[in-house]
C-alpha positions in Angstrom: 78.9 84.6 119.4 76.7 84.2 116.5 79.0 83.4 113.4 79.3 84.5 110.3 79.1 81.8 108.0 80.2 78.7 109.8 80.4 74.9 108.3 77.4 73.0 109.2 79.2 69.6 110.2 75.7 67.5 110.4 75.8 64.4 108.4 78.7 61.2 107.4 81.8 63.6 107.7 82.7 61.3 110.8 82.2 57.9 109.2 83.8 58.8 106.3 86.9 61.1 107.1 86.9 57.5 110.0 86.6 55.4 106.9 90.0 56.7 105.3 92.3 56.8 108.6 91.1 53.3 109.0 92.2 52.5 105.6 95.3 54.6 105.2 93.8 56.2 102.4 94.5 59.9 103.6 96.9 61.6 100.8 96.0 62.8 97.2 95.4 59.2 96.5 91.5 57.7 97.2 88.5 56.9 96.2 86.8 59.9 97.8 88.7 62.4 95.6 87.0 60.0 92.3 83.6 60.5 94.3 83.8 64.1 95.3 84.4 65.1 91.5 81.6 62.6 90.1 79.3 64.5 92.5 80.4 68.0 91.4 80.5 67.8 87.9 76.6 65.8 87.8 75.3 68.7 89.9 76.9 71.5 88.3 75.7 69.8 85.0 79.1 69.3 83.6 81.2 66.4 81.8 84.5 66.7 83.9 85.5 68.3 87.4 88.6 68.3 88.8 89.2 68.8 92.6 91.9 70.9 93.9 93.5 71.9 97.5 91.4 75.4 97.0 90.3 77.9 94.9 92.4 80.1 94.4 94.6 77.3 92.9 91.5 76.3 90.6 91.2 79.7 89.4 95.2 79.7 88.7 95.5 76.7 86.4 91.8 77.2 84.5 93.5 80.8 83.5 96.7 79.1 82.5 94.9 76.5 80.1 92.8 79.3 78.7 96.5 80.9 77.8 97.1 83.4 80.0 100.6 84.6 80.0 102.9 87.1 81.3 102.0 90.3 80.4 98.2 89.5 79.2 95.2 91.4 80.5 92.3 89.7 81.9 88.9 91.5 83.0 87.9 90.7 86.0 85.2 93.2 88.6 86.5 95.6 90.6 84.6 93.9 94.1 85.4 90.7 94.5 87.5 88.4 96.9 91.2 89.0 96.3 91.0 85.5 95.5 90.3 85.8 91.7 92.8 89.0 91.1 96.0 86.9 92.5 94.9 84.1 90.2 95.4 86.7 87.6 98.8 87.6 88.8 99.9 84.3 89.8 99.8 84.0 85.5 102.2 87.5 85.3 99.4 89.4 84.2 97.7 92.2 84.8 93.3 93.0 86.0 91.1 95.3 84.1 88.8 95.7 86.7 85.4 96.4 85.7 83.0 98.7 88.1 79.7 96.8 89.1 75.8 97.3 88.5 74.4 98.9 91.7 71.8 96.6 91.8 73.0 93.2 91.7 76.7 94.1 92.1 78.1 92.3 90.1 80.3 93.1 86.7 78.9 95.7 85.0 78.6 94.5 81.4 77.8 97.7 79.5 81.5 98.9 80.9 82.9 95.7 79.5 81.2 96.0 75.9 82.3 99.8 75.7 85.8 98.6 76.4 86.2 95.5 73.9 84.5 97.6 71.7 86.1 101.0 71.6 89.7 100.6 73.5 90.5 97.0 71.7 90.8 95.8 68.3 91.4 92.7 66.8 94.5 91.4 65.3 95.6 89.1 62.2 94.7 86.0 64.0 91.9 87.0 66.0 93.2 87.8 69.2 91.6 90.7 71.0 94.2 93.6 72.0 94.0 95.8 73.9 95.1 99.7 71.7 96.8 101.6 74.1 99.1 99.2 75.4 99.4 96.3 72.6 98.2 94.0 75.7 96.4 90.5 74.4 93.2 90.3 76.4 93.1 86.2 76.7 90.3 85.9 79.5 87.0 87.6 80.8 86.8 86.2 84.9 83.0 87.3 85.9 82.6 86.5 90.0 79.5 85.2 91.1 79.6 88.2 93.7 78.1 86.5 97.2 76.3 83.4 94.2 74.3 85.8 92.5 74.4 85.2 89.1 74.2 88.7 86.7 73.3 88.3 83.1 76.3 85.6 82.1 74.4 84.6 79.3 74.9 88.2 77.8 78.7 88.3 79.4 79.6 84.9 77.3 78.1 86.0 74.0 80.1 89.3 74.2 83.4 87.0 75.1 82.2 84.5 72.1 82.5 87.6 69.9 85.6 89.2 70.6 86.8 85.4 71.0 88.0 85.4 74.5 87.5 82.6 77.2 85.8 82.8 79.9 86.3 81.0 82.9 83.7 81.4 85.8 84.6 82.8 89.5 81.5 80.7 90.9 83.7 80.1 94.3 80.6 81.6 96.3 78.1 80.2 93.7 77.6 76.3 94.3 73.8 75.9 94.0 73.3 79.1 91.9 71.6 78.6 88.7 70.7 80.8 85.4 67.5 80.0 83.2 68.2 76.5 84.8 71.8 76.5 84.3 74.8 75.9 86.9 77.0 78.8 88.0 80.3 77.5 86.5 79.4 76.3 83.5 78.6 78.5 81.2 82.4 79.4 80.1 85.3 76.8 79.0 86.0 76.4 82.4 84.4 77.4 86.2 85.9 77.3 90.1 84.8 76.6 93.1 85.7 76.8 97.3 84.6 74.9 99.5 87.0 77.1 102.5 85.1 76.7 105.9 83.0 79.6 105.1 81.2 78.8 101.8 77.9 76.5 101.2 79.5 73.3 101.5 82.9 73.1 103.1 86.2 70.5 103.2 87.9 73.0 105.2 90.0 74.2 102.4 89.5 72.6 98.8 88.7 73.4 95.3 87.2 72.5 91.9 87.5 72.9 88.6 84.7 71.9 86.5 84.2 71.8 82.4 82.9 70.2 79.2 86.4 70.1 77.6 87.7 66.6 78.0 91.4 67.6 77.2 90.8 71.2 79.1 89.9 68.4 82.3 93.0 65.9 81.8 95.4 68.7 81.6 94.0 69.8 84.5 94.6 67.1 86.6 97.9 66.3 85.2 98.8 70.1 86.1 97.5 69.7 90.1 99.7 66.5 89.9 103.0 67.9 89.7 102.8 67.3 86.1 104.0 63.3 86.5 104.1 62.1 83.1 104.7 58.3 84.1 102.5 56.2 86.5 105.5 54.2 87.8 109.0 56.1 86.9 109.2 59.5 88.2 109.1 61.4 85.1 107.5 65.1 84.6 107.3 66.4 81.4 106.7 70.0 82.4 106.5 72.2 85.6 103.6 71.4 87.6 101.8 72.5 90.9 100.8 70.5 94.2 97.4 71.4 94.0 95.8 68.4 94.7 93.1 67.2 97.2 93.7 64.9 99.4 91.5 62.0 100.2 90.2 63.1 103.5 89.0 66.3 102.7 87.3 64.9 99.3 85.6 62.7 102.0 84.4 65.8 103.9 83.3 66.8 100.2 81.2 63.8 99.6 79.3 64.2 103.2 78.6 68.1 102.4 77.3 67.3 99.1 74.8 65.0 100.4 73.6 67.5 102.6 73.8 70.5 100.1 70.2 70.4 99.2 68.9 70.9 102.7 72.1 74.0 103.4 70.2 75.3 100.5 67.3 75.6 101.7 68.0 77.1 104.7 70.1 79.7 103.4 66.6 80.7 101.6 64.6 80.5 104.3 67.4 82.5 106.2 67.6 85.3 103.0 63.6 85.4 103.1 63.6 85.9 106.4 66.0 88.8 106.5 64.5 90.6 103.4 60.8 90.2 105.2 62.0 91.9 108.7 64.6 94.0 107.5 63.1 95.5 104.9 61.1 99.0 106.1 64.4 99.8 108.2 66.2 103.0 107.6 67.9 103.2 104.7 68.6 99.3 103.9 68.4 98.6 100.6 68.8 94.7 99.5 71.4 93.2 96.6 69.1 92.5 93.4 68.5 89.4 92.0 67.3 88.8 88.5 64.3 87.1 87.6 66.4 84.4 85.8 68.3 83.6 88.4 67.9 81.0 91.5 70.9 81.8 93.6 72.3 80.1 96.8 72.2 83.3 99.0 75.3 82.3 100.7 76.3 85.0 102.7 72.8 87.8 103.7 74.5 91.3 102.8 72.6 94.6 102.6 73.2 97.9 101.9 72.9 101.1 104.9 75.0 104.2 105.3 74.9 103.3 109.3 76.9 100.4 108.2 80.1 101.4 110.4 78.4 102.0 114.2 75.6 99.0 113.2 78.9 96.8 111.9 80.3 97.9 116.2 76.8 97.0 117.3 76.6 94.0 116.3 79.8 92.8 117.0 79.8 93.9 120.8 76.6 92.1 120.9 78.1 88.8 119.8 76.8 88.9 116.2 79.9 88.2 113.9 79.3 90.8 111.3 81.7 91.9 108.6 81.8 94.9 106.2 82.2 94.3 102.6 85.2 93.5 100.5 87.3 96.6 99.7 87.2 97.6 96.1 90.3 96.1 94.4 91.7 99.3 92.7 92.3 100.8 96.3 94.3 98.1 96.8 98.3 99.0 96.9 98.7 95.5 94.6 96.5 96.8 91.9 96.2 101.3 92.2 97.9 101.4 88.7 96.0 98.6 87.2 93.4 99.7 84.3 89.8 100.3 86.2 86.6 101.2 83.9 84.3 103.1 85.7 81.3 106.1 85.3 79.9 106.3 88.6 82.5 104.2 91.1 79.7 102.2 92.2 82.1 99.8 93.8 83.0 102.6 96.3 79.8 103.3 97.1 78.7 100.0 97.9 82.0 99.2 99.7 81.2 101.8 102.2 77.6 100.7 102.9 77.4 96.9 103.0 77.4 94.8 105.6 77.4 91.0 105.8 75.4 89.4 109.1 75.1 86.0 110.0 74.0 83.3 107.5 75.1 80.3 108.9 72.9 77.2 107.8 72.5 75.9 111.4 71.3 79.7 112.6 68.0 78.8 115.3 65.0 81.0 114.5 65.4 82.9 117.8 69.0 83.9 116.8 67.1 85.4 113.9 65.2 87.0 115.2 68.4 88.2 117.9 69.9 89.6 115.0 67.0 91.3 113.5 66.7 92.8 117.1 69.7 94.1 116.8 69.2 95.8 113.9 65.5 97.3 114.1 67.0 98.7 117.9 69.5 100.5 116.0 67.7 102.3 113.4 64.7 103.2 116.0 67.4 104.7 118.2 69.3 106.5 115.4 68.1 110.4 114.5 67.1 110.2 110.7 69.5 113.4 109.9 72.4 110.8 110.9 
């Protein structure tokens, strides 16, 4: 089997992960966890990160200290990992989910302006609301949608003006810049994932990074059960185990050493693709703005022979997968509040597909997969 996106384990994960069972250091409670978030927020370009046991939990406790409560709204896109709508719910409040550009798939930002601008109004202390329902709207979530990165510089001045945080999905986005800029930190606070699939991996692990000094240390006293007292075991409010231990933080530390080479692979892996695939059938390729230097973490492309190429592939031994399902069609979320003109997200639901992109893929399974591919369009009637 050719996988998907699988962890490239290639440099000191041994020594290190040896380096803390030798030393009992193995719990929340190392040195590695201190390194891990040095290296993150120096990358990124931030003043503080925060490490966490995932993302998911990242993205839960960056939307509480942007105060999100129970019954708030918070705009988030319609395709993206379920990930970043539980967040939302895990604070008692509700998605408006946003339909995406066709082109680079991400959160459509001339749907967002025509909502904050026409459906909200502002109230006595500045707080956007939302008309119909009397709903506060206390955060704008934009996903860095497979680490492209849309026009977030246009996204944050919108949020500036209606005064609503942002904090950045960049879970798939580690290594994705705008006009020079990390993915993650361009609102009050950004999250990432480092599950086995993404860039860099710990196995399971998160990160929370920001320029907020106090945003940072409430984080971390919120992952930390909220001890108040370094000796006595005091807690001065409820709290959440979301801490990183020390041995995947050492895991962390290996990866990141290694990130700039993963990198480059995954570009020479998205060039690659685009160069081959691109006179087949009816594929049509996600679009990446001129501003932007993106990761390509995961190689997915658009065909409406997505369904018998997805069963090609796969009885070949090509782990392929088809796209995310749109989050309004989820049970969870059907009478949330979705902005749409077209239903874009549909549409590219039902054509994507996502085909190996794995850092440690050989040339010849490249060119395997690309087989694969080219045999099925040259043996499929155009009419179909």
């Amino acid at each position: 089997m050719i996988l998907l996106s699988a962890p490239n384990i290639a440099g000191n994960e041994w020594k290190y992960v040896k380096d803390c069972l030798d030393t009992g250091w193995v719990s929340s409670v190392g040195s590695y966890v201190t390194r891990f978030e040095e290296m993150m927020a120096a990358y990124t370009g931030s003043a503080h990160a925060v490490a966490c046991v995932n993302g998911t939990n990242a993205l839960h406790i960056a939307l509480l200290l942007q105060g999100v409560e129970a019954g708030d709204l918070v705009i988030a896109p319609n395709i993206t990992f379920i990930a970043s709508i539980n967040a939302i719910k895990y604070c008692g409040a509700s998605p408006v989910l946003v339909d995406i550009d066709p082109g680079t798939w991400q959160m459509d930002i001339t749907l967002l302006e025509a909502f904050l601008s026409e459906d909200c109004h502002q109230n006595d202390d500045g707080k956007t609301i939302h008309t119909a329902t009397g709903k506060k709207v206390a955060a704008i979530l934009p996903v860095h949608v497979l680490g492209n990165v849309a026009d977030i510089n246009s996204l944050c001045t919108l949020a500036a003006f209606h005064q609503i945080p942002v904090v950045e999905d960049a879970t798939e986005a580690l290594g994705s810049t705008y006009n020079g800029r990390h993915a993650g930190s361009f609102g009050q606070m950004g999250c990432f994932s480092f599950n086995g699939n993404k860039i860099i991996t710990t196995g399971g692990g998160g990160m929370i990074v920001t320029d907020n000094p106090e945003l940072a240390a409430r984080a971390k006293h919120l992952t930390t059960q909220a001890k108040a007292d370094p000796f006595e075991y005091i807690h001065d409010e409820v709290g959440y185990n979301y801490r990183m231990v020390n041995v995947l933080a050492a895991m962390g530390v290996a990866q990141m050493e290694k990130l700039p080479s993963f990198i480059e692979r995954k570009k020479e892996i998205n060039q690659y693709y685009r160069q081959h695939l691109c006179n087949l059938g009816d594929i049509q390729f996600q679009q990446i703005q001129p501003e932007a230097d993106i990761n390509f973490w995961l190689f997915t492309f658009r065909t409406a022979q997505n369904q018998p190429l997805l069963k090609r592939l796969n009885l070949a031994g090509i782990q392929s997968r088809p796209f995310w399902k749109p989050m309004n069609q989820l049970p969870m979320f059907v009478t949330d509040i979705y902005l749409t003109r077209n239903n874009y997200s549909d549409i590219i639901y039902k054509e994507c597909i996502s085909i190996p992109s794995s850092t440690f893929l050989t040339n010849n399974e490249l060119e395997q997969i690309v087989e694969q591919i080219s045999n099925h369009f040259s043996s499929t009637p155009e009419h179909d």
